[in-house]
C-alpha positions as CSV (number, residue, x, y, z in Angstrom):
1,X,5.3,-19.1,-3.2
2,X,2.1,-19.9,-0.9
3,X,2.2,-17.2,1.6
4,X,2.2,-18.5,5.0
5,X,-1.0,-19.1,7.4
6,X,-1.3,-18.2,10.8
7,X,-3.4,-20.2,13.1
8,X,-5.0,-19.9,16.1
9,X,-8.4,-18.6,18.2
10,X,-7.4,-15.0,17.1
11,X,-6.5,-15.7,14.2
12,X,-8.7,-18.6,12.6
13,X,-7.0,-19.1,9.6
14,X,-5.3,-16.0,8.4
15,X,-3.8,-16.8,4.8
16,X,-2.6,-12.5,4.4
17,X,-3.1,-9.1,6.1
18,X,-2.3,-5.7,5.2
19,X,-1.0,-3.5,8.3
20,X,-2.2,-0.3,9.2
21,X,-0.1,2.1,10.9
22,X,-1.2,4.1,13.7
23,X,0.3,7.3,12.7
24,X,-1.2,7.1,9.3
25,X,-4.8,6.6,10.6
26,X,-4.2,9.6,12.8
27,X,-2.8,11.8,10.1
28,X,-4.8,10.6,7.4
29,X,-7.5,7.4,8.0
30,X,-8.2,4.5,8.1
31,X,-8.3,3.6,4.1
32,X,-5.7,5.7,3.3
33,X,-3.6,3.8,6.1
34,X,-4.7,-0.1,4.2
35,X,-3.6,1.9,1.1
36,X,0.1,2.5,2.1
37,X,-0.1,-0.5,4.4
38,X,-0.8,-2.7,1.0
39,X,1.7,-1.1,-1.6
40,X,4.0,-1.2,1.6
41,X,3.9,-5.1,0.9
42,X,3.8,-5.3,-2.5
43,X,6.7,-2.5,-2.3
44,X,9.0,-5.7,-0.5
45,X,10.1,-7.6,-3.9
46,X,13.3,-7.1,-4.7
47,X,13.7,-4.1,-7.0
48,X,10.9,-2.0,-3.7
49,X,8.3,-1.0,-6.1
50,X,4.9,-1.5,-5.7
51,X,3.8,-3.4,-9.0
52,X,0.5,-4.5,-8.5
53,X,-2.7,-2.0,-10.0
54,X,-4.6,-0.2,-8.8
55,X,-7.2,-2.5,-9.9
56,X,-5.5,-5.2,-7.7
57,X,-5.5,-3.2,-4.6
58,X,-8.8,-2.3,-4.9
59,X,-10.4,-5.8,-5.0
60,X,-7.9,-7.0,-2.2
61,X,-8.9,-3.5,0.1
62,X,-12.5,-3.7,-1.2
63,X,-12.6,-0.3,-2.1
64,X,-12.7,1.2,-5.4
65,X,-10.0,2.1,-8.1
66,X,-10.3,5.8,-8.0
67,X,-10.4,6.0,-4.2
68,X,-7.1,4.3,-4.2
69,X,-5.3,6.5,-6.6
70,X,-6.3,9.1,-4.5
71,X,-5.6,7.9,-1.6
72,X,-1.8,7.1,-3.0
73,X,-2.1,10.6,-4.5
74,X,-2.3,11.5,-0.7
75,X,0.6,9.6,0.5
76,X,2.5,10.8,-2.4
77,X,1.9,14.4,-1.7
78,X,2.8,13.9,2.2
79,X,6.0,11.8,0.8
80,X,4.9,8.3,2.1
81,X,4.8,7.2,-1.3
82,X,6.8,8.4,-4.1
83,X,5.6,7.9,-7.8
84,X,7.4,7.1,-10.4
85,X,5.3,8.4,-13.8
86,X,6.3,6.3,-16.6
87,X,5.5,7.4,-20.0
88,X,3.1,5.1,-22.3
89,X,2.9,2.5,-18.7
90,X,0.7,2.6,-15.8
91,X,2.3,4.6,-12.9
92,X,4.5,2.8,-10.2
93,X,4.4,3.7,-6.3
94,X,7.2,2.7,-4.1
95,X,7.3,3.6,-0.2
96,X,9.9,6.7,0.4
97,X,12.5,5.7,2.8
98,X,12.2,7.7,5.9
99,X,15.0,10.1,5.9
100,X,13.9,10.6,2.3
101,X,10.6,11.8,3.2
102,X,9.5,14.7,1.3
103,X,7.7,17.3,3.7
């Protein structure tokens, strides 16, 4: 599915973004906050879970592989994120529910 485009003076032509939450920048910064904010929206399929790499997330964020593991390794810790370690496979993040956050 093409993803849609927004339009306009502000905008130009904006074909994706990644949100950044406020209270993540705060708490954490600001890539750790386009870290959640992108396995956030990869985390919307169907099944909630995050299945893009790390690789992918890098080249999208323009940062590199290890500093996003870490920075999900953050999240993870805080209980933004939770990780689910599957033997053999790659890891796979999905974004802990609110009232499921792990403090």
């Amino acid at each position: 599915m093409a993803q849609p485009k927004l339009s306009g003076a502000a905008f130009g032509e904006l074909v994706e973004f990644t949100p950044c939450y406020a209270h993540l920048i705060k708490e954490f910064d600001l890539e750790t906050a386009a870290v959640y904010g992108r396995i956030k929206r990869y985390s919307s399929m169907d099944d909630g879970k995050c299945w893009a790499s790390l690789d992918t997330i890098a080249v999208e964020l323009g940062l590199g592989r290890d500093t996003i593991r870490r920075r999900a390794q953050r999240l993870a810790k805080a209980g933004y994120l939770v990780r689910e370690d599957r033997p053999g496979l790659t890891s796979v993040y999905h974004v802990a529910l609110p009232k499921r956050r792990v403090r």
